[in-house]
C-alpha positions in Angstrom: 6.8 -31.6 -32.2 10.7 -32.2 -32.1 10.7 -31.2 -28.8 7.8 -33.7 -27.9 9.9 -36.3 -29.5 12.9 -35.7 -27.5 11.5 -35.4 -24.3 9.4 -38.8 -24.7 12.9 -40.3 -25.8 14.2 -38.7 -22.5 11.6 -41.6 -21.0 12.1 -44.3 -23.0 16.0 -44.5 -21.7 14.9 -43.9 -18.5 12.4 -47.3 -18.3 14.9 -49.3 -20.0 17.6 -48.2 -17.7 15.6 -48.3 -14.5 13.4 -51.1 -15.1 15.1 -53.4 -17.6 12.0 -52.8 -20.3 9.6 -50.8 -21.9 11.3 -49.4 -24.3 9.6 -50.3 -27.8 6.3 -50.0 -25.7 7.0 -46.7 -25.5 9.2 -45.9 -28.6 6.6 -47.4 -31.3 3.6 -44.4 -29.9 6.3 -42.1 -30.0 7.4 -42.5 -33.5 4.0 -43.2 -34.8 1.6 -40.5 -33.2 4.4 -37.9 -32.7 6.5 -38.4 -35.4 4.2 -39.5 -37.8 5.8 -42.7 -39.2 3.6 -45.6 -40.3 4.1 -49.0 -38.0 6.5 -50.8 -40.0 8.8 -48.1 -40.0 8.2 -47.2 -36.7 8.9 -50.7 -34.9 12.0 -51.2 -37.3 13.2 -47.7 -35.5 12.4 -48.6 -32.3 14.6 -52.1 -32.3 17.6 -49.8 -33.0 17.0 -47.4 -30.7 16.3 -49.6 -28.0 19.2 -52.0 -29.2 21.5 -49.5 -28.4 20.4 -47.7 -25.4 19.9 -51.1 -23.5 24.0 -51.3 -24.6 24.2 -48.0 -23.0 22.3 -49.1 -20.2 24.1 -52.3 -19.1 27.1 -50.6 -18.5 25.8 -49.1 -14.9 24.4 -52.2 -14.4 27.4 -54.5 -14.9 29.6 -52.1 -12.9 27.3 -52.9 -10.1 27.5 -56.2 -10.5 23.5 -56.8 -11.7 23.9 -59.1 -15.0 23.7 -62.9 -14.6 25.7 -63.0 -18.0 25.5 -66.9 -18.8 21.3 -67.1 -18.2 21.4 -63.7 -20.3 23.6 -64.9 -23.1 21.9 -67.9 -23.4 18.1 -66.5 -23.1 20.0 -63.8 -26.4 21.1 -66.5 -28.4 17.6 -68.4 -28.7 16.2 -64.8 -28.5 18.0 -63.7 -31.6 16.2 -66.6 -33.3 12.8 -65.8 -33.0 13.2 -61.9 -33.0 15.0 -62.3 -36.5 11.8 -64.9 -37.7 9.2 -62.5 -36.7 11.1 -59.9 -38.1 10.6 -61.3 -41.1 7.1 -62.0 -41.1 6.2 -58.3 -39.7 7.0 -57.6 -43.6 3.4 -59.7 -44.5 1.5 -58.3 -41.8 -0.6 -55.2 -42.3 0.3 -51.9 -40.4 -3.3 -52.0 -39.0 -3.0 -55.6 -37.5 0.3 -54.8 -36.4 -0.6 -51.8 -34.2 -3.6 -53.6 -32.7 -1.0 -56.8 -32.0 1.3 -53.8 -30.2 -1.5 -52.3 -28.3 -2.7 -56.4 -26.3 1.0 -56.6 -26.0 1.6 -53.9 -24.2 -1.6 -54.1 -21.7 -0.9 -57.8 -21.9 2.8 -57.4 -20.3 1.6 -54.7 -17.8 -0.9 -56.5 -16.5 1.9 -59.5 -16.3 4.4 -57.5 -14.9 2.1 -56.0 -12.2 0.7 -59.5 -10.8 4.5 -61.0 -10.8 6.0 -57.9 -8.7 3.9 -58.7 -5.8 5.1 -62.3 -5.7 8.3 -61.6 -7.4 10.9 -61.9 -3.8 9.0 -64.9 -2.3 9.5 -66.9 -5.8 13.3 -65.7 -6.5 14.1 -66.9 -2.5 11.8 -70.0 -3.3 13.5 -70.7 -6.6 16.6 -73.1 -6.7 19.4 -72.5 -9.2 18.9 -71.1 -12.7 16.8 -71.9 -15.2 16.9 -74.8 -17.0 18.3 -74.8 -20.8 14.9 -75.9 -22.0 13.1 -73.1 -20.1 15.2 -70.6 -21.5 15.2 -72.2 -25.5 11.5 -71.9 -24.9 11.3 -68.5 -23.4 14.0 -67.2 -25.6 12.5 -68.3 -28.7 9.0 -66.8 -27.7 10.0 -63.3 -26.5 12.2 -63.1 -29.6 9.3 -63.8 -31.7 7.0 -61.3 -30.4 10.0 -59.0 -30.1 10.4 -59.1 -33.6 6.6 -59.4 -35.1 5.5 -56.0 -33.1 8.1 -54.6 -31.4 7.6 -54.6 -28.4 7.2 -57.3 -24.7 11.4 -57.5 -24.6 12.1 -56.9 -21.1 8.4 -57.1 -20.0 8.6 -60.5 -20.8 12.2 -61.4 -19.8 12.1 -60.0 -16.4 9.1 -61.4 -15.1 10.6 -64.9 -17.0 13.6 -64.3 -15.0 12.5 -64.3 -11.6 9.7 -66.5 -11.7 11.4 -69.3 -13.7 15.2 -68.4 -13.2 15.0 -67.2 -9.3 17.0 -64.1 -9.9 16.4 -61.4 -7.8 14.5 -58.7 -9.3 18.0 -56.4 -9.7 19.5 -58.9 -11.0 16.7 -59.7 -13.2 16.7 -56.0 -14.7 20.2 -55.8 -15.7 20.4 -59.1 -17.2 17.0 -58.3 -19.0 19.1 -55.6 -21.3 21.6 -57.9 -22.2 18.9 -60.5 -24.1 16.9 -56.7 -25.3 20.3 -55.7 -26.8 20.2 -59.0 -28.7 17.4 -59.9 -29.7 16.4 -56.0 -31.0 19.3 -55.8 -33.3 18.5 -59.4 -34.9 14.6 -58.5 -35.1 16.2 -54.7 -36.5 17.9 -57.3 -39.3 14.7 -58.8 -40.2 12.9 -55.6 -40.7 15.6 -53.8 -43.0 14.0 -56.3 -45.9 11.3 -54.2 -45.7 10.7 -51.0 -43.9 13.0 -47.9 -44.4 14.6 -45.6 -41.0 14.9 -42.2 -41.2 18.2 -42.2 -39.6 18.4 -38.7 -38.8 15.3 -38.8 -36.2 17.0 -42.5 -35.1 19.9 -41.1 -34.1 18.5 -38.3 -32.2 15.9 -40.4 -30.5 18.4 -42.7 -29.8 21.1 -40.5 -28.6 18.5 -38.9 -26.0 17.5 -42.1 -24.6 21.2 -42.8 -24.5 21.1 -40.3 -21.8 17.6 -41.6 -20.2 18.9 -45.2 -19.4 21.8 -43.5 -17.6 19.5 -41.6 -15.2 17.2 -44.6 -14.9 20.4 -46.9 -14.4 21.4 -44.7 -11.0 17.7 -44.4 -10.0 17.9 -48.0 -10.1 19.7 -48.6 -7.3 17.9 -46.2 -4.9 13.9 -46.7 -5.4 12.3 -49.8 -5.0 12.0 -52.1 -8.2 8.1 -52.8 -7.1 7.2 -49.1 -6.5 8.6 -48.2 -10.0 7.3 -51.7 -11.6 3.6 -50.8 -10.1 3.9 -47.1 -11.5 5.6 -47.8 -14.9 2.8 -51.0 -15.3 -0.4 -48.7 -14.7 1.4 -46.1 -17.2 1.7 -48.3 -19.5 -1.7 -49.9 -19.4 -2.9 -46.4 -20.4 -1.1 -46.1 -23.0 -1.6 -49.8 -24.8 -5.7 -48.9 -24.1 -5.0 -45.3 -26.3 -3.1 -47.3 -29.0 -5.8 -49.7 -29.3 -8.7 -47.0 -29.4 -6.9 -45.4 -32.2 -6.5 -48.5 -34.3 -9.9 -50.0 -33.6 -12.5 -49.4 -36.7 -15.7 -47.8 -35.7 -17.6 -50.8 -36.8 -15.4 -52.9 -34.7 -16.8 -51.0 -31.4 -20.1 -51.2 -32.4 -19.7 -54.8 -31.6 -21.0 -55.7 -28.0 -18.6 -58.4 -27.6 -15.9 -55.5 -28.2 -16.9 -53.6 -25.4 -17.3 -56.5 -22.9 -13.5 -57.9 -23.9 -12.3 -54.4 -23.1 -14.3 -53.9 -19.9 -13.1 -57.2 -18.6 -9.6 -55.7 -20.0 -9.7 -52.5 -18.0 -11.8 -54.1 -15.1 -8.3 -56.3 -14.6 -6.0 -53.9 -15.3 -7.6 -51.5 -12.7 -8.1 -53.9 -10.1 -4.0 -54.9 -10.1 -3.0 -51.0 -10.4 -5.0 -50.5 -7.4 -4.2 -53.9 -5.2 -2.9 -52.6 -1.9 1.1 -53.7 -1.5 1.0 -56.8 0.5 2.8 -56.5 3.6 6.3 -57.4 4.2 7.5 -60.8 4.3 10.0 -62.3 7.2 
């Protein structure tokens, strides 16, 4: 089982470092279904390991000159806001509604993530400037909110936000991504402490291995292609939101015809964007 543990961390530091996100979507599973915590626990956990490793993480990215700091601070600031507010309320929600919450999220955000990467270098070239300061209070103030509530849609959010309403480039749109994560997961983390405990022990190992993770991911960064990574890491982690969701799901609840039609249409779009041929290059 530890072993398990440590080698999913391994993965977790890897996405975050190569792909600016992903890391509570794949944290929260980890903690819960291999470590056994319950889901309060486990998303408090999760916004302190991925807190730090996105730290850990930024430094490669910085070096290499991939962090628009001023949109990033910014986008933190009104971040820390709403991640710190759901935070919060997470403490009124039930464990159950929180893991099904966690679960949309995640196929939500892949399925987001996947559309945008196709069209992501012919907006950033289109865009002009940065975002505005009312985009980014906006979009800040959102992705800290969900941040917070479940734990997860961080960077899933913020990158996609990034280069279709900021114009970055995706790069640039990846390493600035882990500077708002960094933020806004320690003041959702602050929110939690009210009322979920961490096993610090398992924390710190998690966290220390995924330490490690982000700074593979943060040198295979710069050598494969954002969109090939995007389009794998996206149909992984559609997968994995539909195995979350089928675990929370009562049986009564998929008795329900309208249950299985929502998750066909679900799984019917998910599939159809994993498999979408690449378009071709643009001149």
């Amino acid at each position: 089982m530890t072993a398990l543990v440590v080698a999913a961390s391994l993965l977790v530091g890897v996405s975050l470092g190569a792909l600016g996100g992903g890391g509570s979507i794949l944290t929260v599973p980890i903690l819960v279904h291999l470590a056994g915590q319950d889901a309060k626990e486990a998303i408090a956990t999760s916004l302190f390991v991925v807190g730090v490793t996105s730290l850990a993480a930024l430094v490669p990215h910085a070096r290499a000159r991939r962090v628009h700091w001023r949109t990033g601070l910014l986008l933190g600031v009104f971040s820390m806001a709403g991640a710190y507010a759901g935070g919060r309320l997470a403490a009124y929600v039930p464990d159950t509604v929180l893991l099904v919450a966690f679960a949309l999220m995640m196929v939500a955000t892949a399925v987001a993530m996947l559309r945008t990467s196709g069209r992501a270098r012919a907006q950033a070239r289109s865009a002009a400037g940065g975002p505005s300061f009312g985009h980014l209070a906006v979009e800040g103030l959102v992705v800290g909110a969900v941040t917070g509530l479940v734990g997860s849609g961080g960077g899933f959010l913020v990158v996609p936000a990034l280069v279709v309403l900021g114009g970055l480039p995706v790069g640039i749109a990846v390493g600035t991504s882990l500077l708002v994560i960094a933020m806004n997961s320690f003041a959702g983390l602050a929110g939690h402490l009210s009322g979920a405990a961490i096993d610090w022990p398992l924390a710190l190992t998690v966290t220390v291995t995924a330490v490690a993770g982000s700074l593979i991911g943060g040198r295979v960064a710069g050598r494969i292609p954002q969109e090939v990574l995007r389009r794998a890491f996206g149909c992984f982690v559609v997968v994995m939101g539909v195995f979350v969701l089928t675990q929370q799901l009562a049986p009564a609840v998929w008795a329900l015809p309208v249950t299985w039609a929502a998750f066909g249409i679900l799984l019917a779009a998910a599939a159809t964007t994993c498999l979408r041929r690449r378009p071709g290059r643009t001149v």
